[in-house]
C-alpha positions as CSV (number, residue, x, y, z in Angstrom):
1,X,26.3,-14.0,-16.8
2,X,27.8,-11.6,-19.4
3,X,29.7,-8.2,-19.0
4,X,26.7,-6.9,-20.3
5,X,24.0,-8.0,-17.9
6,X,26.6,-7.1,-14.7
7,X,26.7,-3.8,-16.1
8,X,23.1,-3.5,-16.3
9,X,22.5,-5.0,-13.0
10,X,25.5,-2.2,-11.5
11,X,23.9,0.4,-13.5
12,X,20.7,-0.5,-11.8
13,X,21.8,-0.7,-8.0
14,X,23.7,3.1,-8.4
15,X,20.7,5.2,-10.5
16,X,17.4,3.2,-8.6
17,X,19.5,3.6,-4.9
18,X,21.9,6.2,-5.0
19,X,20.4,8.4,-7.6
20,X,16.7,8.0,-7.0
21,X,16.5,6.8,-3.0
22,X,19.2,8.4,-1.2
23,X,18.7,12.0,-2.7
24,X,14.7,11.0,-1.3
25,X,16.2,11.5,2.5
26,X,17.6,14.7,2.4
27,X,14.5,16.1,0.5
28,X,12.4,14.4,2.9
29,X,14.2,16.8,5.5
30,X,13.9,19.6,3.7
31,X,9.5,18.5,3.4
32,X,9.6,18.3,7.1
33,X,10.7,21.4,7.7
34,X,8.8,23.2,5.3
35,X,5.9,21.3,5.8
36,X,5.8,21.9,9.5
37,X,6.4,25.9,9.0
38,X,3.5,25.8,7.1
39,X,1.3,23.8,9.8
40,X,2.6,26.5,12.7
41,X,2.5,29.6,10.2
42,X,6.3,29.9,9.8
43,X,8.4,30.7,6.7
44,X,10.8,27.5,7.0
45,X,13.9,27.3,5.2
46,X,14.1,29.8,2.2
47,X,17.9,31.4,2.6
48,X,20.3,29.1,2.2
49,X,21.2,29.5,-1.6
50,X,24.4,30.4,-4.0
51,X,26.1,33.4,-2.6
52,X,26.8,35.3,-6.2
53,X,27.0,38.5,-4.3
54,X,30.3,37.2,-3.6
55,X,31.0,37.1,-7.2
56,X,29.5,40.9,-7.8
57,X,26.0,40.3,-8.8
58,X,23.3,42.6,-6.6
59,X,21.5,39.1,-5.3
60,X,21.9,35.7,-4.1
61,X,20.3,32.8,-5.5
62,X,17.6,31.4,-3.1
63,X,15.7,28.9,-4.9
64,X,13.2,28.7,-1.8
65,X,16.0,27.0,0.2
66,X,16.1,23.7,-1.5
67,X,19.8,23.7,-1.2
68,X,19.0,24.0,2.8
69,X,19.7,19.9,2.9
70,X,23.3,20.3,1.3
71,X,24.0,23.2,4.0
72,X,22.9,20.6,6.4
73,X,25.5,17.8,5.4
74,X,28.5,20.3,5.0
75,X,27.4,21.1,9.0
76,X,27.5,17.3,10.1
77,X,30.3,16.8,8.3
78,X,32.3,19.5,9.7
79,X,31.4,19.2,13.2
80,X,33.8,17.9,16.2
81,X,33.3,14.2,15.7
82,X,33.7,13.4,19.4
83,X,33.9,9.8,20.9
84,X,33.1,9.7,24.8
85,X,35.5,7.6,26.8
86,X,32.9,5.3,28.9
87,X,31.6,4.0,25.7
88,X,32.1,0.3,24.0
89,X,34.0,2.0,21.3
90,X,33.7,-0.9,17.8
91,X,30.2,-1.5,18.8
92,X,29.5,2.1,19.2
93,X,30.7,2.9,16.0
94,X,29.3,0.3,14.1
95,X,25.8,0.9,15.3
96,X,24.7,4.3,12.9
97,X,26.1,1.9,9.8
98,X,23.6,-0.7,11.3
99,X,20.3,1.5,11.1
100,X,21.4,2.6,7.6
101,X,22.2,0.2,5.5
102,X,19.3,-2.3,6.2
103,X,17.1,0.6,4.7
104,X,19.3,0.7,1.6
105,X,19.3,-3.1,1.4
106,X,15.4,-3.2,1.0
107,X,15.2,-0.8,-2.0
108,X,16.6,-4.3,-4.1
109,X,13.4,-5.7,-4.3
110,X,10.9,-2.7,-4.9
111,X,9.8,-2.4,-8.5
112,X,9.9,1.3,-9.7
113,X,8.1,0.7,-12.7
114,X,7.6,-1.3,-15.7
115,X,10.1,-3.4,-18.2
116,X,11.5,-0.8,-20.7
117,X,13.3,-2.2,-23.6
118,X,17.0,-1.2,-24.2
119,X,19.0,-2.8,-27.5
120,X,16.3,-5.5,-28.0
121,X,16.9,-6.3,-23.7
122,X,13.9,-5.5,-21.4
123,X,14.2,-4.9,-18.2
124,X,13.0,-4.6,-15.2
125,X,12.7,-1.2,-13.2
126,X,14.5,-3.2,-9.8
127,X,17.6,-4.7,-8.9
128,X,16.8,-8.1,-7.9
129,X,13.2,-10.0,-8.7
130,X,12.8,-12.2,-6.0
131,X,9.9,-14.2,-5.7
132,X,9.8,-13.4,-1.7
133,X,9.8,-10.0,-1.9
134,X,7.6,-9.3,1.1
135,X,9.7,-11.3,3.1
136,X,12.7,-10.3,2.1
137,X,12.0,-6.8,2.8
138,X,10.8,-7.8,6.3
139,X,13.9,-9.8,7.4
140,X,16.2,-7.0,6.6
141,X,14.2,-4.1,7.6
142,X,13.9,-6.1,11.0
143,X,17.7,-5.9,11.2
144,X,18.5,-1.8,11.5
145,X,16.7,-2.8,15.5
146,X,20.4,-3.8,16.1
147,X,21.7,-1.0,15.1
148,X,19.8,1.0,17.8
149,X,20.0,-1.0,20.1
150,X,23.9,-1.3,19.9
151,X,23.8,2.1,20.0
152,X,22.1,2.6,23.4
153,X,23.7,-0.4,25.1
154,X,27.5,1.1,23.5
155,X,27.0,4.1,24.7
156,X,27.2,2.8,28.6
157,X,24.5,5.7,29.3
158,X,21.1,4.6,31.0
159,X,18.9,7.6,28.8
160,X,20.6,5.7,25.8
161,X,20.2,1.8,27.2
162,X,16.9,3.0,27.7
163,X,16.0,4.0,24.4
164,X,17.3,1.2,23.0
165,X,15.4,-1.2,25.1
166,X,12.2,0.7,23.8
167,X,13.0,0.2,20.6
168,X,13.5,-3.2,20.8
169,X,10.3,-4.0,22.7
170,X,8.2,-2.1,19.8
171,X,9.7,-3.9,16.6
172,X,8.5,-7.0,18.4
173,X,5.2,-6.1,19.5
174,X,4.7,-4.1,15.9
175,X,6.9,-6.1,13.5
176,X,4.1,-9.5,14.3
177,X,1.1,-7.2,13.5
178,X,3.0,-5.9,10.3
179,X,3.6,-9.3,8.9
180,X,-0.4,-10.8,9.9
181,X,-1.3,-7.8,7.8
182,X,-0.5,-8.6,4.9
183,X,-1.3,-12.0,4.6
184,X,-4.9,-11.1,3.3
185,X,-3.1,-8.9,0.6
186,X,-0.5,-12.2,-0.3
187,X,-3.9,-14.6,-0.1
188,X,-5.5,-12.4,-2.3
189,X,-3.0,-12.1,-4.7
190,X,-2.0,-16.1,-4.7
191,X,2.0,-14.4,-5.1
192,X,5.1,-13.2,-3.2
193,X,6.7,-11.3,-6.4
194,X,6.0,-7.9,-5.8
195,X,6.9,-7.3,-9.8
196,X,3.8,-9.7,-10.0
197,X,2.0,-8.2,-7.5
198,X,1.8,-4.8,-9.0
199,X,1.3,-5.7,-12.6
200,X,-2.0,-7.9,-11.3
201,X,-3.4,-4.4,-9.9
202,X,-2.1,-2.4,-13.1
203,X,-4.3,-5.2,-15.1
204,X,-7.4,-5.5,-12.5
205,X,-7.3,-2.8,-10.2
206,X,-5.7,-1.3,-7.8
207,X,-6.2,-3.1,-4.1
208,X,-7.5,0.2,-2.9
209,X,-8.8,1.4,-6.1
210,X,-10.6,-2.2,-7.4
211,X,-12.2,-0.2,-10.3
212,X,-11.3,-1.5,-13.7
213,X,-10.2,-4.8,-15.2
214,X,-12.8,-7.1,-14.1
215,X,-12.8,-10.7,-15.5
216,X,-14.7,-14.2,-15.1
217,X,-12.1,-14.3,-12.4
218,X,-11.9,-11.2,-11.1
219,X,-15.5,-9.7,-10.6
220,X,-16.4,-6.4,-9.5
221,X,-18.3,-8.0,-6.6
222,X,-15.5,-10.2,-5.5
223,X,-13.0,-7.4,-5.8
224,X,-15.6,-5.0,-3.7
225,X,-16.4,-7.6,-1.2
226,X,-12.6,-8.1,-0.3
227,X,-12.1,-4.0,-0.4
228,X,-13.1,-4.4,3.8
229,X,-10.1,-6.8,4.9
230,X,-8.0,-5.1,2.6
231,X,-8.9,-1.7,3.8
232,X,-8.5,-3.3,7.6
233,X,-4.7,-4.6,6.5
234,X,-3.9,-0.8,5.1
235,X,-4.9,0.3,8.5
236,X,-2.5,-1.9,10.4
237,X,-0.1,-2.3,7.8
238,X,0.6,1.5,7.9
239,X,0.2,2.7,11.7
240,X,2.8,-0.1,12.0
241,X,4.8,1.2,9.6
242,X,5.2,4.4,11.4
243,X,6.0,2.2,14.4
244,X,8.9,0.6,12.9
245,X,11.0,3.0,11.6
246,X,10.1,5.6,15.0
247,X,8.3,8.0,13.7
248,X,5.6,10.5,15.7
249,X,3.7,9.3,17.0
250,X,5.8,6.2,17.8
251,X,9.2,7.9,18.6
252,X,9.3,6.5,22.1
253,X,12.6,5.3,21.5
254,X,14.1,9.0,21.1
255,X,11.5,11.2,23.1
256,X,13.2,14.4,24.3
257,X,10.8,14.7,26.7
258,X,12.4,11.9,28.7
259,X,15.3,10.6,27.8
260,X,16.7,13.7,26.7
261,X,17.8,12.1,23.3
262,X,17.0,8.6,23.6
263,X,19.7,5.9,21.9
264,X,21.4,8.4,20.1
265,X,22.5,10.8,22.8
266,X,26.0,10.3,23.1
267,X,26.2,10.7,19.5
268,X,27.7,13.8,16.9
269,X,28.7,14.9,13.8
270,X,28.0,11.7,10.9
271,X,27.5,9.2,13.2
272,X,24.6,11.3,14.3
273,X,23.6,11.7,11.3
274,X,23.6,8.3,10.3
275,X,20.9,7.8,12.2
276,X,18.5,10.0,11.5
277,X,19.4,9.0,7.1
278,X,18.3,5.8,8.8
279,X,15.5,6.8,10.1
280,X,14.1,8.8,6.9
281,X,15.5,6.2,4.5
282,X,13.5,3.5,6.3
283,X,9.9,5.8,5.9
284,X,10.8,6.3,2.3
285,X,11.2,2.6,2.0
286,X,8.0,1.6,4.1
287,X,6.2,4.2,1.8
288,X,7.6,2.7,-1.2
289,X,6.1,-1.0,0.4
290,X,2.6,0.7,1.0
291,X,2.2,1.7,-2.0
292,X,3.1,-1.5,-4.3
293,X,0.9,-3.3,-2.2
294,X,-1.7,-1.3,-1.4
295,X,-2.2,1.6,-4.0
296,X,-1.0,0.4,-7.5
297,X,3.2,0.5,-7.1
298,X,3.7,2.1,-11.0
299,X,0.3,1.7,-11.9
300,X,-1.3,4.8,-13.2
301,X,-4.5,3.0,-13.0
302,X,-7.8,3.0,-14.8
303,X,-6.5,0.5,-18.2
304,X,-4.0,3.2,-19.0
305,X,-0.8,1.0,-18.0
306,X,-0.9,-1.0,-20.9
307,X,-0.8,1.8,-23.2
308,X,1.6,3.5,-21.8
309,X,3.8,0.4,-21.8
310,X,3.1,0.7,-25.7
311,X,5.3,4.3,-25.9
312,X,8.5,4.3,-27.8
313,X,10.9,5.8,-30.2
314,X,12.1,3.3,-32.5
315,X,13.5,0.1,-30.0
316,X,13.6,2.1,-27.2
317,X,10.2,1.6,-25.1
318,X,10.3,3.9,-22.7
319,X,6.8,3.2,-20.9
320,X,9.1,2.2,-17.7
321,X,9.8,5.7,-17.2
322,X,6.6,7.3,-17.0
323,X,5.8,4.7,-14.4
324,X,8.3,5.3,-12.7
325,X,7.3,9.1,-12.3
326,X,3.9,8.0,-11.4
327,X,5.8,6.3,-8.6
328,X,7.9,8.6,-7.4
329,X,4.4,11.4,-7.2
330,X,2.9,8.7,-5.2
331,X,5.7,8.1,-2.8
332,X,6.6,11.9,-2.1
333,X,2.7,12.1,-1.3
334,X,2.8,9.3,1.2
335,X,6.3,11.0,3.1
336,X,4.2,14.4,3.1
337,X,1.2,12.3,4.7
338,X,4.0,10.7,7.3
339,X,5.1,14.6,7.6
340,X,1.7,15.7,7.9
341,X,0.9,12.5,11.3
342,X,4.3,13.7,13.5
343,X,3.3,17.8,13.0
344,X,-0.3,16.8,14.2
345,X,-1.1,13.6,16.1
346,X,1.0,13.8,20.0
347,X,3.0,11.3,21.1
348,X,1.6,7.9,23.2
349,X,2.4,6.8,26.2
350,X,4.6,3.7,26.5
351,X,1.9,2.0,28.2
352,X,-0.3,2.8,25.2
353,X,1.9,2.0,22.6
354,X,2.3,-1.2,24.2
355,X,-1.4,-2.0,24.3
356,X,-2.4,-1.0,21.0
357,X,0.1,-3.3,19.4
358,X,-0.6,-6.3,21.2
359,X,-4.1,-5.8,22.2
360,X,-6.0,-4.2,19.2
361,X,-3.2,-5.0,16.1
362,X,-2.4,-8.6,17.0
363,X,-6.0,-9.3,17.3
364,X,-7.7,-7.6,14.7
365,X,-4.6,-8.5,12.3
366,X,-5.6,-12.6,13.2
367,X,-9.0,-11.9,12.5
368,X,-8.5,-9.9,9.1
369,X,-6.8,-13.1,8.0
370,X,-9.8,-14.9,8.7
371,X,-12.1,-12.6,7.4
372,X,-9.9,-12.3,4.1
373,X,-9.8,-16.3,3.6
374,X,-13.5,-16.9,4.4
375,X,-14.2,-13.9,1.2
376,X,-11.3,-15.7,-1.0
377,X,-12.9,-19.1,-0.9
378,X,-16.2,-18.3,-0.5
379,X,-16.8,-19.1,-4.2
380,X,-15.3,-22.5,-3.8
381,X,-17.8,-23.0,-0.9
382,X,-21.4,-23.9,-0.5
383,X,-24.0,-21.6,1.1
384,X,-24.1,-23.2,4.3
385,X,-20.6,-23.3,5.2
386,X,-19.8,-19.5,4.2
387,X,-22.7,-18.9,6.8
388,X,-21.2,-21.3,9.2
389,X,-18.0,-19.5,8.6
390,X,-19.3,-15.5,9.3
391,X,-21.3,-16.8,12.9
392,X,-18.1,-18.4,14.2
393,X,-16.2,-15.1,12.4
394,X,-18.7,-13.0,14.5
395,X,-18.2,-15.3,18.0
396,X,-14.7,-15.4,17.6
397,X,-14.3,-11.7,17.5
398,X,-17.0,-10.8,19.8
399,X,-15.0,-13.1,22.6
400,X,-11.5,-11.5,22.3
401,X,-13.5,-8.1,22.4
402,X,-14.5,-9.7,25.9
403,X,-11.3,-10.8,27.0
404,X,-9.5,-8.1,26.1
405,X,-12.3,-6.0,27.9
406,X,-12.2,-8.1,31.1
407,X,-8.5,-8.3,31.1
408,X,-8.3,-4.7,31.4
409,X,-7.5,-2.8,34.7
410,X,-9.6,0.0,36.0
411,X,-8.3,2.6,37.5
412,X,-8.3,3.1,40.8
413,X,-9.5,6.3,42.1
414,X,-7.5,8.3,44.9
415,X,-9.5,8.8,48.3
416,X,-8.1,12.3,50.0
């Protein structure tokens, strides 16, 4: 490896995650609060700005309070950063750093947009093209768990050890739903390389949006037929999203309602912080995932991307770029629609959360992979085993309707 490509690879890892992702999680705050004054017919924040009445001029500079989020930092940077004494100090200070940099980890293997050319070198819009992507993204995301659970076991509280126990208990229940999901969208695709992935649904269609670039091998009525299963993984895949990085309406683990703060109590200053730039890092990154797999990645869609690939002034292509806008618009829609589920849809039950991940997700997830392999190879198949195939489909989800039904408690009613 040449100075040349390590410079292109360190070039790559500070613009696509400090220049592109990190400045995403204080914006995202400043969405969420602007967004929400909007849903409850508030002004939000619109005064912090550049004081140049300070410097003589007759007003300040507002600029609708976009420069609310750096207020923000300044605040958390110069408050009291106070340790308690009960707590398991290293572990206690190691756990924000936990739930942050998994998040930051992850943003490696997304692909931002397509190969531009640069000297005669093309290259890719990500930092490292692995062919596991979707696993890759899985086994790290899974780790920022520790970090909160650290922090509520640390912090030698029981609100905290509570919280931290919650969270544990829902990245299992939701992270096994989250990865039956997408095994439909990885059968379908016949590829783990989310670089690949995306450039099939630039070429044929987006999985959502099968509408253009149909082949011998890629038919319009194959592509509609397995629209249901992948509509069904988008379902999953998404809700449990919003259960893995503890967002509203899945933000048991921190519910002020009853445990005051949840894992992060005993926390201030940065290290609180830390975990709420872990916590809004992780639903930019889950967006990022929902869309490459779901909804295009950099695809513009409709047999444009190849054109657009086409642009460039002299040797310089610069197609990437536009892509990578087009990215960047879809991902700032998807945090305003995970703004849009906290300010509207109330909080589960434990109890509920519990049963909705492993008594709808799990099921339904197991039998969307069915569903998605009996559509996949159906053209390999003869008549009379695809039909085979849909009764014992049908049976098989009609019976763990009927367990899960019978398995159920009712009730019990209170006699005065």
């Amino acid at each position: 490896m040449d100075l040349f490509q390590i410079a292109i690879i360190i070039t790559k890892i500070v613009v696509l995650t400090f220049i592109v992702v990190l400045p995403l999680v204080p914006l995202s705050v400043y969405f969420e609060r602007r967004f929400s004054a909007i849903i409850q017919d508030r002004v939000g924040p619109n005064r912090v700005g550049i004081p140049f009445t300070l410097l003589g001029f007759k007003k300040d500079f507002h600029f609708f309070g976009l420069i609310q989020p750096i207020a923000d930092g300044l605040k958390l940077f110069l408050k009291e950063d106070f340790t308690p004494d009960h707590v398991r100090k290293a572990f206690y200070w190691l756990a924000p750093a936990l739930t942050v940099v998994p998040a930051l980890i992850t943003v490696c293997v997304v692909p931002f947009g397509s190969p531009i050319s640069i000297f005669g070198h093309a290259e890719k819009l990500l930092v490292a093209d692995l062919d596991i992507g979707p696993l890759f993204v899985f086994s790290v995301a899974s780790l920022s768990v520790y970090g909160i659970t650290l922090a509520g076991w640390s912090s030698n509280s029981k609100f905290p050890f509570i919280g931290g126990v919650r969270s544990t208990a829902q990245m299992i229940s939701y992270e096994i739903a989250l990865g039956l999901s997408i095994v439909p969208v990885l059968m379908y695709f016949g590829d783990l390389n989310l670089s690949n992935i995306v450039q099939q649904q630039a070429d044929h269609g987006w999985l959502l949006l099968p509408l253009w670039g149909h082949d011998a091998d890629h038919t319009l009525t194959s592509k509609l037929l397995f629209w249901f299963p992948a509509a069904i993984a988008f379902l999953i895949f998404t809700i449990s999203i919003f259960a893995e990085t503890n967002r509203m309406p899945f933000d048991l683990p921190e519910c002020e309602t009853e445990l005051v703060g949840g894992y992060h109590t005993e926390y201030s200053s940065m290290k609180f912080a830390m975990f709420f730039m872990g916590e809004y890092a992780a639903m930019v990154i889950g967006s990022a995932l929902i869309i490459t797999l779901f909804l295009g990645g950099w695809s513009i869609g409709f047999g444009l991307d190849a054109e657009v690939a086409k642009l460039h002034i002299g040797d310089f292509y610069f197609g990437g770029f536009i892509h990578m806008g087009c990215f960047l618009t879809k991902l700032i829609a998807f945090i305003l629609f995970f703004i849009l589920v906290r300010w509207t849809v109330p909080r589960f039950r434990y109890d509920q959360l519990m049963k909705l991940g492993w008594v709808v997700f799990f099921e339904a997830a197991l039998i969307n992979v069915f569903l998605a392999a009996l559509i996949v190879a159906a053209p390999d198949l003869e008549k009379t085993i695809i039909g085979i195939g849909a009764i014992l489909l049908v049976v098989l989800t009609a019976s763990v309707i009927w367990v899960a039904k019978v398995s159920e408690e009712t009730p019990k009613t209170l006699r005065a």
